[in-house]
Structures are given as structure tokens and as C-alpha cells.
N, C-alpha and C positions, 0 to 999 in steps of 0.2 A: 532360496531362503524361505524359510515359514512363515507365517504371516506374525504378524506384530500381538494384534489385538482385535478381535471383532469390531468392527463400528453398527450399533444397532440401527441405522437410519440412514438416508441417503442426504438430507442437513447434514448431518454429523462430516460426512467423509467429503460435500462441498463446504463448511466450513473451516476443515482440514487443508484442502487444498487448496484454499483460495488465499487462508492465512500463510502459507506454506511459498506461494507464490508472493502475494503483498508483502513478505518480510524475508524477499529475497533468500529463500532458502532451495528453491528451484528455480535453474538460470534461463535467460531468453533462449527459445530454439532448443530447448532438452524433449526427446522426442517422450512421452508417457504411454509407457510400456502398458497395456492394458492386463499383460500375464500376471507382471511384477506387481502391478496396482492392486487387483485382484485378491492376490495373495497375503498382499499388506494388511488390507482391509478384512477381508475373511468376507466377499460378497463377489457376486457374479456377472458377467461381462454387460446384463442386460442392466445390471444398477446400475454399475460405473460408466457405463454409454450415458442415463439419465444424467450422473453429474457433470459427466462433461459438457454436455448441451448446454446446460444452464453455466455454465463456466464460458463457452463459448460465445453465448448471449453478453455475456460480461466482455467479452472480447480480451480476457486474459491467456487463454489458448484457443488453438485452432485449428481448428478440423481440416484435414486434408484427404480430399478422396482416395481412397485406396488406399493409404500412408498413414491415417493414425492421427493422432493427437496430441498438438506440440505446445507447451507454453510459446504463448506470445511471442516473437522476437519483431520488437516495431522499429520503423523504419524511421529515419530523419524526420521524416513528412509528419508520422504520428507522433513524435515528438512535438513540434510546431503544434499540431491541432492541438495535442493534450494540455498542453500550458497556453493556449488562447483559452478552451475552455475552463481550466481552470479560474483564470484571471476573471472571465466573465462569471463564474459564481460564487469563486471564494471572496470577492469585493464585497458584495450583496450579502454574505456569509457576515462579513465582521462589522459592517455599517449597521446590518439592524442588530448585531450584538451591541455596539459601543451606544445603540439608543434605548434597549432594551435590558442589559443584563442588570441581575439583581444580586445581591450577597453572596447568595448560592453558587450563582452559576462565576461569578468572580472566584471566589473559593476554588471550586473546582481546577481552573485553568491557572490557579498559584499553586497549589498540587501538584498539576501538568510539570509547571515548568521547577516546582521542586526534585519530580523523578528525575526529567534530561540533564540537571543540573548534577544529578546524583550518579547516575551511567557517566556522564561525561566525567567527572573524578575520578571513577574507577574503572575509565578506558574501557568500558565496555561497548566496545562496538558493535555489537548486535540487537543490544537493548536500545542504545542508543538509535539506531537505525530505525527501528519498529515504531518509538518515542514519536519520532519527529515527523514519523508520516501519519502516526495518531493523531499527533497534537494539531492538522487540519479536519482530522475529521471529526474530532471532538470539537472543534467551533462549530462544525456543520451539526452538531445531534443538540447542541446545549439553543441553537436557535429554535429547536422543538419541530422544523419543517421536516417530515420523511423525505421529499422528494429530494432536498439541499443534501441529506445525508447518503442516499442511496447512489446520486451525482456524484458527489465527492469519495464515497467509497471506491468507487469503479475508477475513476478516475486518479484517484491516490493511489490503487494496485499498479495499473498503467504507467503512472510515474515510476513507481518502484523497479517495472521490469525495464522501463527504460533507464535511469538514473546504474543499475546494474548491466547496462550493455553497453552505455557510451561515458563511466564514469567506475572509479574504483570502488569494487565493492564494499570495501568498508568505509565507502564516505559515508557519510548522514545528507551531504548537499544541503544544507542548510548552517547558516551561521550560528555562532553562539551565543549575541545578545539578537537575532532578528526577534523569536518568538516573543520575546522577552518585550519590546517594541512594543510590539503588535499588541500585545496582553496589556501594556502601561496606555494604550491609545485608548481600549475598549473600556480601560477602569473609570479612565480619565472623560469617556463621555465622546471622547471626537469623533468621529465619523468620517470625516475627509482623511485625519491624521492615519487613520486605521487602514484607509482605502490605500492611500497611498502607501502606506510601509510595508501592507499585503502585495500591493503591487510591484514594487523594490525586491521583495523577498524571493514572489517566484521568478521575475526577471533573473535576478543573483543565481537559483536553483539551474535556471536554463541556459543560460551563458556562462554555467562550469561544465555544461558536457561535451565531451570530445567523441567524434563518430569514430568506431570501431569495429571492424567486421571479424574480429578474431573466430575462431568456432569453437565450441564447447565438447571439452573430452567427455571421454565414460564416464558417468556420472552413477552414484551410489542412490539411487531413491528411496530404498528401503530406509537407507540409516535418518535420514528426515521424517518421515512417518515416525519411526518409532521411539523419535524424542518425542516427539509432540505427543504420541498416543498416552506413553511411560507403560 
């Protein structure tokens, strides 16, 4: 196949791909063809080595000597680690939201939860999908901390490839008034209330996956590229 569209930058084509992976649209253990990718992109094996590295670093794929380069497929184990972590910074995430937010940042996260509301009407489970692994990491950026956000970024992918390997893909894994909760705790000033229904939520997220060792057929990578590119 031809390539899609040039990507001018090596940003560009790890911001492609990472959104590509965090929105479930490249499955755990899909091996990443560096010919296909290549071609996709319209850039050369020594760029696309550079994005994988730092995609690797992210721990969303992973390099395999002599073998290439696989998204992610994580194990039980990293599931348990992912959602300890998480609990240990998204707590801290919405406690100093519900003591700090101002108008603005309220605004913002009744927006949030106006879109999920609006995908969820119109069975949009894709949008829906994308929505709800935002709508953590949009608490992590509206606390103004990089470090909270660049955590919760990595870690929200990580959910996403797991939530897609021991859960049906077009779940959202997430309920339909939790966010909603969470957002009335932080309006409302509480902080314990906030911690705790944060805490509830991803408990709820982790004890709806079920371990699956299925394998992943042929898989089209091109056709992903080049919605995203258009």
C-alpha cells in the first residue's frame, strides 16, 4: 500500500501512534511492521526506530531483539501494578482539585462530562471510549502539575491496552454516573468524598477485567494511520 500522507516530524508520527494505541485502535501484542509503518508515514527506518524508543520508554510497545516492535501486550501482573499506581496519583489528582478548582476549571470538567453524555446517546463507542480515558487525564492537566499529567498520560495508555486485552473492546470500563460523582465531589469542595469515589471508580474499572490470552489476527495498520492522518 502507499503511504497515506507525509508526517513532517518525528512528534508528529509519536503523537500518531501513541494516540492510536491509547484509543485502542492498535491491539495488545500487534507486531509493528516497520516496512508498513515506513510507508505510512512517508519517513525512514532510522526515524521510526527514534519513535519507537521513546514509545518504549512510555512502556506502551516493546522492543524485542531481533523481533521488532510490538505494542504492549501486559500481563495480569501489570495490570495490578497499573491500577495501584494509578490509585496512588489520581487520589492526590482530585483532592487538590476539590480544594483548589476555580470556575474555570469547574466549567471545563461539565463540558467533559456534557461530550460522554452526548457519545453515550448516540452509542458511540469509540468516542465514548477515548472520552473516558480523557476525562482522567484532564483532572491531571486542569491541576496545572506536568509531572501528575505526564503519570497519568502513560498510565491511562497502559490502562487502555490492558482494559482491550482482558475486557471487550468496546467497553468504556467505566460507569455512567461514576465521572459524574467524582466532578459533583470536586464542585462541592470535598476532598475525602473525591478520594474515595476515585477510589470506588478505578476499583469498579479493575474488577470488570477478565484475563484473556486470545491472539490477535492480521491486522490492517495502514487503515488506522490513515483515518487519523485524513
Amino acid at each position: 500500500m502507499a503511504k497515506v500522507k507525509s508526517v513532517s516530524d518525528n512528534q508528529s508520527i509519536y503523537d500518531l501512534m501513541f494516540a492510536a494505541i491509547a484509543n485502542r485502535k492498535l491491539p495488545p501484542g500487534l507486531k509493528l511492521s516497520e516496512e508498513r509503518l515506513c510507508r505510512v508515514f512517508g519517513v525512514s527506518r532510522t526515524r521510526l526506530r527514534e519513535v519507537f524508543f521513546r514509545l518504549a520508554q512510555d512502556r506502551i510497545i516493546t522492543l524485542k531483539h531481533n523481533r521488532g516492535a510490538y505494542v504492549t501486550r501486559p500481563t495480569a501482573r501489570d495490570a495490578v501494578e497499573v491500577f495501584a499506581a494509578r490509585r496512588a496519583i489520581e487520589v492526590s489528582v482530585v483532592e487538590q482539585l476539590a480544594s483548589t478548582a476555580g470556575t474555570q476549571v469547574l466549567a471545563r470538567l461539565q463540558q467533559h462530562l456534557a461530550e460522554e453524555a452526548a457519545a453515550r446517546a448516540d452509542k458511540d463507542h469509540a468516542r465514548l471510549t477515548q472520552l473516558t480515558g480523557d476525562f482522567h487525564l484532564l483532572l491531571a492537566q486542569l491541576t496545572g502539575n506536568t509531572l501528575f499529567c505526564d503519570i497519568v498520560r502513560r498510565l491511562t495508555a497502559l490502562s487502555s491496552l490492558i482494559i482491550c486485552l482482558y475486557d471487550s473492546p468496546s467497553a468504556s470500563a467505566c460507569k455512567d454516573d461514576e465521572h459524574a460523582a467524582i466532578v459533583d465531589a470536586i464542585t462541592s469542595g470535598d476532598a475525602a468524598k473525591a478520594r474515595a469515589l476515585m477510589l470506588e471508580h478505578l476499583e469498579h474499572v479493575e474488577k470488570s477485567l477478565k484475563i484473556d490470552d486470545e491472539e490477535q489476527d492480521d491486522f490492517d495498520i495502514e487503515s488506522v494511520f490513515k483515518e487519523m492522518i485524513g
